[in-house]
C-alpha positions as CSV (number, residue, x, y, z in Angstrom):
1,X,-7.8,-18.3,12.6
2,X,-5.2,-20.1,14.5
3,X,-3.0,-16.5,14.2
4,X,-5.7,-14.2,15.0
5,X,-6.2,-16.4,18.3
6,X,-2.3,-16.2,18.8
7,X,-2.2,-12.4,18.3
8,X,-5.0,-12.0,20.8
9,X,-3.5,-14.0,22.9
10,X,0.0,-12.6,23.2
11,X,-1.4,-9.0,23.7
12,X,-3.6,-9.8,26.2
13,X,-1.1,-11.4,28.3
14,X,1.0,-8.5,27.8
15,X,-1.5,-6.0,28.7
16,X,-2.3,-8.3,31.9
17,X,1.7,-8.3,32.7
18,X,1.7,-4.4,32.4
19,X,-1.1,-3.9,34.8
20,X,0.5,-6.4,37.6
21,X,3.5,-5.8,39.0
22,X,5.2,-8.8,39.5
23,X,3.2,-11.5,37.3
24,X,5.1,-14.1,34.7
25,X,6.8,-12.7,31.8
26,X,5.9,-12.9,28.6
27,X,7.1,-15.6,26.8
28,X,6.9,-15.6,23.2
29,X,8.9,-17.1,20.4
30,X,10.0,-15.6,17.1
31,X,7.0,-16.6,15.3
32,X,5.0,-15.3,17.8
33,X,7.0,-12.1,17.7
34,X,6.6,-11.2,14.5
35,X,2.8,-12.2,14.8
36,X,2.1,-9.5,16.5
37,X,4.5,-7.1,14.9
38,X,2.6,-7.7,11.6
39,X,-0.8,-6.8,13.3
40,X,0.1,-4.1,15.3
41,X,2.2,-2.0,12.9
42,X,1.1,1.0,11.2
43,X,3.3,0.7,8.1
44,X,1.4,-2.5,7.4
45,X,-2.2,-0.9,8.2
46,X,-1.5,1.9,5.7
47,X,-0.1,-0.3,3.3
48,X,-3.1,-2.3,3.6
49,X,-5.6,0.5,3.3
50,X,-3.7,2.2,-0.2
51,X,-4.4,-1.8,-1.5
52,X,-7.9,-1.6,-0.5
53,X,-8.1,1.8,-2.0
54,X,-6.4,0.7,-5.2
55,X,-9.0,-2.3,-5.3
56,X,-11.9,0.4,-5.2
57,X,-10.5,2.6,-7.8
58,X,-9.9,-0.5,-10.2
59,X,-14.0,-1.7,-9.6
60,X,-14.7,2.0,-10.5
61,X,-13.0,1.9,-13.5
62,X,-14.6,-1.1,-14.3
63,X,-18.0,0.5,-13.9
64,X,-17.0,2.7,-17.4
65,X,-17.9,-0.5,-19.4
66,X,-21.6,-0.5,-18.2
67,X,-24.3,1.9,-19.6
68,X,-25.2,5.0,-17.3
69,X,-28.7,5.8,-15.7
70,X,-29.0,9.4,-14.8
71,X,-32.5,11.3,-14.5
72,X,-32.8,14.6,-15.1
73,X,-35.6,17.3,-14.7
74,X,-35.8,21.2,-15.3
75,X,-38.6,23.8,-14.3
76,X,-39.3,27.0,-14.8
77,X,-41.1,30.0,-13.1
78,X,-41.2,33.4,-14.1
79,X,-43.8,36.1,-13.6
80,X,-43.5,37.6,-17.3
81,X,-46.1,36.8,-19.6
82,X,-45.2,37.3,-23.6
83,X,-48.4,39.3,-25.2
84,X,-48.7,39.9,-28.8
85,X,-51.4,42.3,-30.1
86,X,-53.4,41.0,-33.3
87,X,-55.2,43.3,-35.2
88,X,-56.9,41.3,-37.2
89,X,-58.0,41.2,-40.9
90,X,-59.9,39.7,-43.8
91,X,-58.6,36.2,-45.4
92,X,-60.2,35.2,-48.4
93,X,-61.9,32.2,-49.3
94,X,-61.1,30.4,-51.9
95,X,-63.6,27.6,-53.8
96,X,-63.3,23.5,-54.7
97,X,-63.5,23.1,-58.0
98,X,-63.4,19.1,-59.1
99,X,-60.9,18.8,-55.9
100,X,-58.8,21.7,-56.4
101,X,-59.0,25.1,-54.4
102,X,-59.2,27.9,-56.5
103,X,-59.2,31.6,-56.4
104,X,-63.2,32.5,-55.6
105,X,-62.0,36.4,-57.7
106,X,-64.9,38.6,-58.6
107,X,-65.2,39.7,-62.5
108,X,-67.1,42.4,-64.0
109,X,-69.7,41.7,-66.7
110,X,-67.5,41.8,-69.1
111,X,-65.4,39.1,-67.2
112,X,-62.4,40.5,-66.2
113,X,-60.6,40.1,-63.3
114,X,-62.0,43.0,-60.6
115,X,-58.5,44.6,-58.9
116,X,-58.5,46.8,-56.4
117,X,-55.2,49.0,-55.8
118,X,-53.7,46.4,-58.3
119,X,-55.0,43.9,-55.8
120,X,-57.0,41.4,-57.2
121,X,-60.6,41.6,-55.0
122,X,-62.2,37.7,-53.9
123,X,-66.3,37.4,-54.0
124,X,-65.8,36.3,-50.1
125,X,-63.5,37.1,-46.9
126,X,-63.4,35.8,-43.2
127,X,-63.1,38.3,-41.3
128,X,-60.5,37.7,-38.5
129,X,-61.4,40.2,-35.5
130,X,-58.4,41.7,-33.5
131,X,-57.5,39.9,-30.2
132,X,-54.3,39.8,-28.1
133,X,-52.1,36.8,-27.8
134,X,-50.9,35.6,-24.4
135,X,-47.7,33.0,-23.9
136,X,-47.4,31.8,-20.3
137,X,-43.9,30.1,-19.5
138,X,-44.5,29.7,-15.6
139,X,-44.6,26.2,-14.3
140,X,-43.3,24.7,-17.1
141,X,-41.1,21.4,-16.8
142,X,-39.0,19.0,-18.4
143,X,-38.1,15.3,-16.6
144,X,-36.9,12.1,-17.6
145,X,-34.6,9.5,-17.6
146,X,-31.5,8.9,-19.6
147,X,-29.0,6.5,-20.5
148,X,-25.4,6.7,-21.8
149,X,-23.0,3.9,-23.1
150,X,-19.6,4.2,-24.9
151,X,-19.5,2.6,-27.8
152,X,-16.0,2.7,-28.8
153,X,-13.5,5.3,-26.9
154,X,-10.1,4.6,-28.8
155,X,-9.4,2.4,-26.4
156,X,-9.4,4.5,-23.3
157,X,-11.4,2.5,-21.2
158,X,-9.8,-0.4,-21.6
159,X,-6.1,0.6,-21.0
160,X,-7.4,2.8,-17.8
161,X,-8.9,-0.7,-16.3
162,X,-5.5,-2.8,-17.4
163,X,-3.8,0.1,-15.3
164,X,-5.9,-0.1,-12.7
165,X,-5.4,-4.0,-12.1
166,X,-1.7,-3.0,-12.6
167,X,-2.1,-0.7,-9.6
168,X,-4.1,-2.8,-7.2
169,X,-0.9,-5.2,-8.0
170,X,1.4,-2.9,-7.3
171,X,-0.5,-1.5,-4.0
172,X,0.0,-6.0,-3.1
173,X,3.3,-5.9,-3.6
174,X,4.1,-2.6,-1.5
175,X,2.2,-4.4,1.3
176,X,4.7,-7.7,0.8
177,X,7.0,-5.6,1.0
178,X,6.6,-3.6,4.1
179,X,5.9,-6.6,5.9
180,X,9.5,-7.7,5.3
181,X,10.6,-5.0,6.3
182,X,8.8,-5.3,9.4
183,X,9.8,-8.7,9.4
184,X,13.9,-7.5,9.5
185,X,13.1,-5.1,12.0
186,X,11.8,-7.9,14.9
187,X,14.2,-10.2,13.5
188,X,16.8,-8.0,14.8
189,X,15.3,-7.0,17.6
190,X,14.4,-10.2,18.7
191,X,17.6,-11.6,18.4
192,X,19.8,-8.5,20.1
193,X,17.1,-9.3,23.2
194,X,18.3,-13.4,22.9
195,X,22.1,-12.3,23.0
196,X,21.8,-9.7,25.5
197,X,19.6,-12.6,27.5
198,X,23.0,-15.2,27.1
199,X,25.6,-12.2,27.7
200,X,23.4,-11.7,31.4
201,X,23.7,-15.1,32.0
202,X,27.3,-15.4,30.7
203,X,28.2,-12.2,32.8
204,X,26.5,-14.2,36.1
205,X,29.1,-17.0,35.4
206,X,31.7,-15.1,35.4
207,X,30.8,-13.4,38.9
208,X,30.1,-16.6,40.0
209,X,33.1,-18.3,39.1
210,X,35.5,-15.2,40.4
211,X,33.4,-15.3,43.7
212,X,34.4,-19.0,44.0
213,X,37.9,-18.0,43.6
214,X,37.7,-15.2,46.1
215,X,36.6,-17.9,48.7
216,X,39.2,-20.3,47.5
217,X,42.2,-17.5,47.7
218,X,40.6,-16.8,51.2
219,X,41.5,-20.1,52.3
220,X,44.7,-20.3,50.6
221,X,45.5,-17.2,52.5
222,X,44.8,-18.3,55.9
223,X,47.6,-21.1,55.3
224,X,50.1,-18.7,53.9
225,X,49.5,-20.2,50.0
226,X,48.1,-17.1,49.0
227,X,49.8,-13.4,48.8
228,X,47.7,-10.0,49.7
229,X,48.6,-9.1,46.3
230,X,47.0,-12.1,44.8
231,X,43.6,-10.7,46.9
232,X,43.9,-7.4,45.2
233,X,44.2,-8.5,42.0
234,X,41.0,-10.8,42.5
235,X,39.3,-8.2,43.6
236,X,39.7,-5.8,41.0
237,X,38.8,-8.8,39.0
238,X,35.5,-9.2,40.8
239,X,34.9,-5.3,40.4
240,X,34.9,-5.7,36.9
241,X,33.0,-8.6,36.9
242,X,30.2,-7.0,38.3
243,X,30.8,-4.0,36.1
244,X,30.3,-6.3,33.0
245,X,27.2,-7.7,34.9
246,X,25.4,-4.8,35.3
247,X,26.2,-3.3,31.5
248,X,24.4,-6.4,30.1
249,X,21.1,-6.3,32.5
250,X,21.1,-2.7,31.3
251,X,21.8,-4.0,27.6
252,X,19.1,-6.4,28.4
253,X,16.6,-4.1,29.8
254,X,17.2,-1.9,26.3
255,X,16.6,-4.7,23.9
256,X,13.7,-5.9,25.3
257,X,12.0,-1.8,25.1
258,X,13.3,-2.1,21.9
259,X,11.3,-5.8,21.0
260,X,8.5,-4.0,22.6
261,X,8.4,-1.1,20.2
262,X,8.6,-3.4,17.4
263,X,6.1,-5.5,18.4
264,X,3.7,-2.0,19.3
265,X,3.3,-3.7,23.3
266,X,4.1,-1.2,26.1
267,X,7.6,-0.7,26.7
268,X,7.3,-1.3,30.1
269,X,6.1,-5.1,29.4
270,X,8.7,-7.9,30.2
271,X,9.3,-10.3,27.7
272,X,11.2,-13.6,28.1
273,X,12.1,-15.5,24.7
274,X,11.4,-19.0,23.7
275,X,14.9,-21.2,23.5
276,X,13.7,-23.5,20.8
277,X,14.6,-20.6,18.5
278,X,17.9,-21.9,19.2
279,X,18.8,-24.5,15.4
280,X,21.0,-24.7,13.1
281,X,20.6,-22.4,9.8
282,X,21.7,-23.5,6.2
283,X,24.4,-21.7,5.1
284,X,23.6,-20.7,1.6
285,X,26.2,-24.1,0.1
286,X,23.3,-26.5,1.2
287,X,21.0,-24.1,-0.2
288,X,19.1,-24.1,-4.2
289,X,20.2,-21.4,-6.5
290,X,17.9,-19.0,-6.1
291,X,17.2,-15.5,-8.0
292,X,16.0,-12.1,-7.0
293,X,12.7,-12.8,-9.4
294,X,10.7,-13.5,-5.9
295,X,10.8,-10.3,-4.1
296,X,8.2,-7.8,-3.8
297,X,10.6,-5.2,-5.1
298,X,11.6,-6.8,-7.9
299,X,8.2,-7.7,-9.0
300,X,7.0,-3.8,-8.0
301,X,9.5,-2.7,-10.9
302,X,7.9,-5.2,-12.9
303,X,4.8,-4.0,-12.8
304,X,5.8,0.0,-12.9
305,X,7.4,-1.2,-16.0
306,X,3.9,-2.6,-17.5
307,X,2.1,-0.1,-16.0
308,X,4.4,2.4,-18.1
309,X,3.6,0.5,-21.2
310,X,-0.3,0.5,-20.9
311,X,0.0,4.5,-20.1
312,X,0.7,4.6,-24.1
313,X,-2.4,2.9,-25.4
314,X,-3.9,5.5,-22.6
315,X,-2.6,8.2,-24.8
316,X,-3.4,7.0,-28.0
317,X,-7.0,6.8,-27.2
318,X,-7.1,10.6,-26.7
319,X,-5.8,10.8,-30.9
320,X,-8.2,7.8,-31.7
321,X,-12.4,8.5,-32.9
322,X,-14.6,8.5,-30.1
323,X,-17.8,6.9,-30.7
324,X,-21.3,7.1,-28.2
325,X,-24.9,6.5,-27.7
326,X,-27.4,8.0,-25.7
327,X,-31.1,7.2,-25.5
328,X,-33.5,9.0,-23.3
329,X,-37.4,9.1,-22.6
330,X,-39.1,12.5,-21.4
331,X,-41.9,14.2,-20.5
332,X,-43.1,18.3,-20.8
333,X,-45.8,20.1,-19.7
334,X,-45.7,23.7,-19.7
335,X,-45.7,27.2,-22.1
336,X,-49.7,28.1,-21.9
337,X,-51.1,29.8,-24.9
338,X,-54.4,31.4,-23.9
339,X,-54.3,29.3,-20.8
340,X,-54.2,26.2,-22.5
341,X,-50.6,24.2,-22.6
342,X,-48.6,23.8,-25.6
343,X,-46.2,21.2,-24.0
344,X,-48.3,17.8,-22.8
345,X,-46.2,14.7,-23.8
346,X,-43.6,12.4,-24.0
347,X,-41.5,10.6,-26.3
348,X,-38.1,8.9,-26.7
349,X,-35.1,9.9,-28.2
350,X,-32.1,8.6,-29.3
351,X,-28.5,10.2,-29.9
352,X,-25.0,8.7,-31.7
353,X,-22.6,11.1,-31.4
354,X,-18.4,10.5,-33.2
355,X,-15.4,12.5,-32.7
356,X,-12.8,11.8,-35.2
357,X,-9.6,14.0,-34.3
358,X,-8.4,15.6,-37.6
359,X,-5.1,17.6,-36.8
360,X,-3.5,18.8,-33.7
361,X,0.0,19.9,-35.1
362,X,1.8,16.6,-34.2
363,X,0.3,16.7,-30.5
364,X,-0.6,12.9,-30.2
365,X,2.7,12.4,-32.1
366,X,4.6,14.0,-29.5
367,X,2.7,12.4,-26.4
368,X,2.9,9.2,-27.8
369,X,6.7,9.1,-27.6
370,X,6.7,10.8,-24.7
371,X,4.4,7.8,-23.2
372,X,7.0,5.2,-24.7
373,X,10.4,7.3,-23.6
374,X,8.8,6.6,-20.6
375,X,8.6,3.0,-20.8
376,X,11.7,2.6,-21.7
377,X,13.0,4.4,-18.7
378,X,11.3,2.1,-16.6
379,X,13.0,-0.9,-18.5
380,X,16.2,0.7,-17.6
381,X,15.4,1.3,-13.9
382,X,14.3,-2.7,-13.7
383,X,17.7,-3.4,-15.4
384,X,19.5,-1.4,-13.1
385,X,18.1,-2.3,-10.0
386,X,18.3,-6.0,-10.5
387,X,21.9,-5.9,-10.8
388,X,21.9,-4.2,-7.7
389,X,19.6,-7.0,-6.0
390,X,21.9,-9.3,-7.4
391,X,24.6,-8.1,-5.7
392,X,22.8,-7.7,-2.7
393,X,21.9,-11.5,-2.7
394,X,25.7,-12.1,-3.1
395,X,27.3,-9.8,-0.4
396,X,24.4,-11.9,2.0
397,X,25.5,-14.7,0.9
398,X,29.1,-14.2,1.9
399,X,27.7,-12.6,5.2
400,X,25.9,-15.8,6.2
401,X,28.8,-18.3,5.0
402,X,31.3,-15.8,7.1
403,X,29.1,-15.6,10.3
404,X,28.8,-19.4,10.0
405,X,32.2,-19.8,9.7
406,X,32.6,-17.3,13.0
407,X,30.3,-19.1,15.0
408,X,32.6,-22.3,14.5
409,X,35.2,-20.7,15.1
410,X,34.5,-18.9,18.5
411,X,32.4,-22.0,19.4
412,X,36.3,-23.7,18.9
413,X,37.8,-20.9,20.5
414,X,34.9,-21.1,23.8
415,X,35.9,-24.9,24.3
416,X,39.2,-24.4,24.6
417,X,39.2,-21.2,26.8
418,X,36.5,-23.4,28.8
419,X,39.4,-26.1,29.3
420,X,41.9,-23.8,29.8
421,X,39.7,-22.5,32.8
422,X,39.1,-25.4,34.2
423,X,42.5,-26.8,34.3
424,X,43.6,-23.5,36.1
425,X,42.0,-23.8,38.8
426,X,42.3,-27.1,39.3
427,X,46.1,-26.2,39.3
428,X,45.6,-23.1,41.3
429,X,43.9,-25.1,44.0
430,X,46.7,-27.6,44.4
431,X,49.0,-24.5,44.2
432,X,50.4,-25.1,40.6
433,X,49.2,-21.9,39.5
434,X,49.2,-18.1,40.2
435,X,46.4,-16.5,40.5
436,X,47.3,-14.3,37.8
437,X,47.0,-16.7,35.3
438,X,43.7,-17.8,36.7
439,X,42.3,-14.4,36.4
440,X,43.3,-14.4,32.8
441,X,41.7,-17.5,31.9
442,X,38.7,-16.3,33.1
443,X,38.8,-13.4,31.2
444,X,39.7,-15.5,27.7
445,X,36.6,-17.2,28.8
446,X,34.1,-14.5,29.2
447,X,35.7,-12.9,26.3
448,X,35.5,-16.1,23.9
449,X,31.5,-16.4,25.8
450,X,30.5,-13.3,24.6
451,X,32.2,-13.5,21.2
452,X,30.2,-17.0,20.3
453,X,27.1,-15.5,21.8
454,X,26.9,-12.5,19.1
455,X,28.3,-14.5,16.5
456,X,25.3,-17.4,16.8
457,X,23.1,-13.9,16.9
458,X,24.9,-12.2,13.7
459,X,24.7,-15.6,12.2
460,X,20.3,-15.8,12.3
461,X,20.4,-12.1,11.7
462,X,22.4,-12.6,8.6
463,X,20.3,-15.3,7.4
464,X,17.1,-12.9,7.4
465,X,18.7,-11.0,5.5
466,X,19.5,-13.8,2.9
467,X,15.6,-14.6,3.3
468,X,14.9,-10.7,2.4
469,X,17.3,-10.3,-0.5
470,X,16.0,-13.6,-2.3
471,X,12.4,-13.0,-1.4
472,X,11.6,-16.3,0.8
473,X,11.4,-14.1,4.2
């Protein structure tokens, strides 16, 4: 909560320094920075969306464990009616004897059997007159409701839903990683906008200390202690002080567009960074031992690796038996014979259906080592790349112990150019020293200035980098 209020914040006071010309900067610290990079950038949002999508497609999976409700209906209309002509007959009747039905045949008086056309000929018929038959279809229908649920699928569902977790993992650990990445990016940018702020200042210093020296030559020329060629020279040395001045406002102006693109702020908004920023980092000596195990790339590979090894149960299911039930309960009405329905009722019924794959010439063979070749290519590639990250980790390492070594060295190096400096013109303003020498000190100086400005900034870049590489950023 206490971020979400910073975010809004921040970007509110940014769009209110954009709209008024000549309100405070913006003044925002790293933290703060990288606050609002996080919320504002696009890589992040679609990061964010492909996890909530992988989320979704793992609770749909999910769903193929429960039993499925469909209902269904059909109906049918047609205009054709099926007629069948009967022409009727004679059926004959046939008596109980003791229980039994037998033959009622007529005999002559002698008692034999009375055959006509070799036919033997019954006492009694029923006499069936001819009528036509009519089978109406229209407006017939068929609805119900129905219910499905595997019972065994060779363990396809299963190994789909372990994938699926896999996935919305995966989709986690993309998003960790794109936010370090974003991270780096106003890292650096906030950091080239905090070294072109001290080179500004350090480039006003210098102006201002040549200016005092113009005013002191001045003086020292109205009593003959100073040569025209001594005003030349510190001229051309104020020339390209102010040359040096204007390069850094302009390097300035740059890397703060540049911080505003990162942070997704209108370019036109002007920031002012927070000095606490300024500490001392650990060098990686004072640090744990540390592996590349923590990073979100790392821990991707993991997973793609896993994911790999479920995809082989996945294609073992397809060779596996299949096994299913379906119940259902239904109702028809319909098919009219002489106007009266044949179809008026319902009923339940109930469905197990197997599949047992028999032969396929060697197909789930094949797949199935296919699946595993696979899986052992994704080993490889985790092997492969970790070595790689562990290299990384080192060559940041020696970059962060090298740029801390640099920033004590040109911090050495500023001192003494700063007491060089100032013992110059001490001397020059008794007239112990030329104003050559003076204008070369000041040089070392702004030279050594700038040199320990980008090597403090190379120094905290270099430790993000460390951060990213071992996974802490």
């Amino acid at each position: 909560m206490k971020r979400i209020f910073l975010i809004i914040f921040c970007v509110l006071a940014a769009v209110f320094n954009t709209a008024a010309q000549g309100s405070a900067p913006l003044k925002v610290s790293l933290e703060q920075c990288r606050a609002i990079a996080l919320d504002s950038s696009k890589v992040i949002y679609h990061a964010m969306l492909a996890e909530e999508k992988a989320d979704y497609d793992r609770k749909a999976v999910f769903t193929n464990f429960l039993p499925k409700f469909s209902a269904y209906g059909y109906y049918l209309y047609t205009s054709n009616t099926l007629d069948y002509d009967f022409p009727g007959g004679a059926l004959p009747i046939y008596k109980n004897v003791y229980g039994n039905l037998v033959p009622d045949l007529m005999t002559d008086l002698a008692g034999n059997v009375v055959y006509n056309n070799g036919i033997p000929v019954f006492n009694q018929y029923a006499v069936i007159p001819p009528l036509t038959l009519s089978i109406d279809p229209a407006n017939t229908f068929v609805a119900g409701i129905m219910v499905r649920q595997p019972v065994f699928m060779g363990g396809k569902i299963a190994s789909a839903y372990s994938m699926a977790k896999i996935g919305t993992q995966m989709a986690g650990l993309n998003r960790e990683m794109k936010r370090s990445e974003v991270i780096v990016e106003v890292d650096k940018a906030y950091w080239l906008l905090v070294e072109a702020c001290q080179l500004v200042e350090a480039a006003e210093s210098f102006v201002e200390t040549v200016e005092g020296m113009q005013e002191v030559a001045a003086n020292a020329a109205e009593v003959g202690m100073a040569t025209s060629n001594d005003m030349l020279k510190i001229k051309v040395q104020y020339d390209n002080a102010r040359l040096a001045l204007a390069k850094a406002e302009n390097g300035k102006k740059l890397a703060m567009m540049n911080l505003c693109h990162c942070m997704g702020i209108p370019l036109t908004t002007t920031i002012e960074t927070d000095g606490k920023d300024a500490e001392i980092f650990p060098v990686p000596g004072q640090m744990e031992e540390v592996s590349v195990e923590d990073r979100a790339d790392f821990k991707l590979l993991q997973k793609q690796a896993e994911l790999k090894k479920k995809e082989i149960a996945f294609v073992r299911s397809d060779f596996l038996p299949q096994i299913g039930i379906m119940a259902s309960y239904g109702y028809s009405y319909g098919i009219r014979l002489q106007g009266d329905p044949l179809l008026d009722r319902g009923g339940f019924g109930l469905v197990a259906s197997v599949k047992i794959p028999i032969f396929a010439w060697g197909e789930g063979y094949f797949k199935i080592k296919s699946a595993r070749k696979e899986h052992s290519m994704a080993l490889s590639e985790l092997r492969r790349m970790e070595e790689l990250m562990v290299l990384e980790k080192s060559k940041n390492e020696f970059a962060l112990s090298e740029a801390a070594m640099l920033v004590e060295m040109t911090g050495s190096a500023l001192e003494n150019a700063e007491c060089n400096l100032r013992i110059c013109q001490d001397q020059y303003e008794t007239g112990m020293e030329t104003a050559a020498n003076v204008l070369q000190a000041q040089t070392q100086w702004h030279k050594c200035k700038s040199d320990y400005i980008k090597a403090v900034s190379e120094q905290r870049l270099a430790y993000t980098q460390y951060l990213k590489s071992i996974g802490k950023l």
